[in-house]
C-alpha positions, -999 to +999 in steps of 0.1 A: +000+000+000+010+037-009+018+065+014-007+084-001-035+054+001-022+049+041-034+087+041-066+080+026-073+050+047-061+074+080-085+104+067-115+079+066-105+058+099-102+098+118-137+105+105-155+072+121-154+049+090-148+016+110-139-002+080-107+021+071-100+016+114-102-022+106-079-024+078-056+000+093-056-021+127-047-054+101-019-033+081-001-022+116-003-055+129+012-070+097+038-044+097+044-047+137+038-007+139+028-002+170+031+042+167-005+033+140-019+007+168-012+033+196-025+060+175-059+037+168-059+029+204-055+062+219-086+069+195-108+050+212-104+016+186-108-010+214-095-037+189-061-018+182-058-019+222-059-055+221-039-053+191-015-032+204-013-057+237-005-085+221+021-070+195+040-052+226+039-088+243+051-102+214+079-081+211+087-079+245+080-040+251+075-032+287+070+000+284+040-002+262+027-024+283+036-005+316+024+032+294-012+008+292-013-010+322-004+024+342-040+038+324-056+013+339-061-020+312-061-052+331-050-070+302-020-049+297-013-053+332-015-091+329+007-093+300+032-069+317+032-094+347+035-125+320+062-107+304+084-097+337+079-129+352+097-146+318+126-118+321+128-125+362+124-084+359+114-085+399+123-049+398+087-042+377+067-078+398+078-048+427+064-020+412+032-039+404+028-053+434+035-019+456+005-004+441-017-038+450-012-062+425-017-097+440-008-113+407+029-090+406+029-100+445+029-136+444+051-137+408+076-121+429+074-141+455+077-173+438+108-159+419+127-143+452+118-182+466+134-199+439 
């Protein structure tokens, strides 16, 4: 796809046509561009949230998942717990877990008992 047809499809998506948001939602998560998911999601496209979840899993970006989570999405929050739990990041279990997290909590704690 073109610049200019991107442009086109943005135009339309920015003006409610939920079609252009859908095909723009499938071209960012083809191309792994998570700036066009964020920019869908910050929108108010539910599906480029989830979207934009699983591609920051994917590619291990905590601080997507942290910039979502800290908004207040549960499922950003669980993968950010997935995710630090894999890396043994207890530094981020910690920071979950100090502002009430009982998942973060007992990650960390079965890591720091291992």
């Amino acid at each position: 796809m073109t610049e200019p047809d991107l442009s086109a499809l943005r135009e339309r998506a920015a003006h409610g046509d939920a079609d252009a948001t859908a095909q723009l939602i499938e071209l960012a998560t083809e191309r792994g561009d998570l700036n066009e998911l964020r920019g869908l999601a910050d929108a108010g496209s539910a599906d480029a949230t989830d979207e934009l979840i699983q591609l920051a899993a994917e590619q291990g970006n905590l601080e997507e998942l942290r910039r979502l989570s800290d908004s207040g999405n549960a499922t950003a929050t669980d993968q950010l717990i997935e995710l630090a739990t894999e890396q043994d990041n207890m530094n981020e279990l910690r920071r979950l877990a100090d502002r009430g997290n009982i998942t973060a909590a007992e990650q960390l704690g079965e890591l720091t008992a291992e």
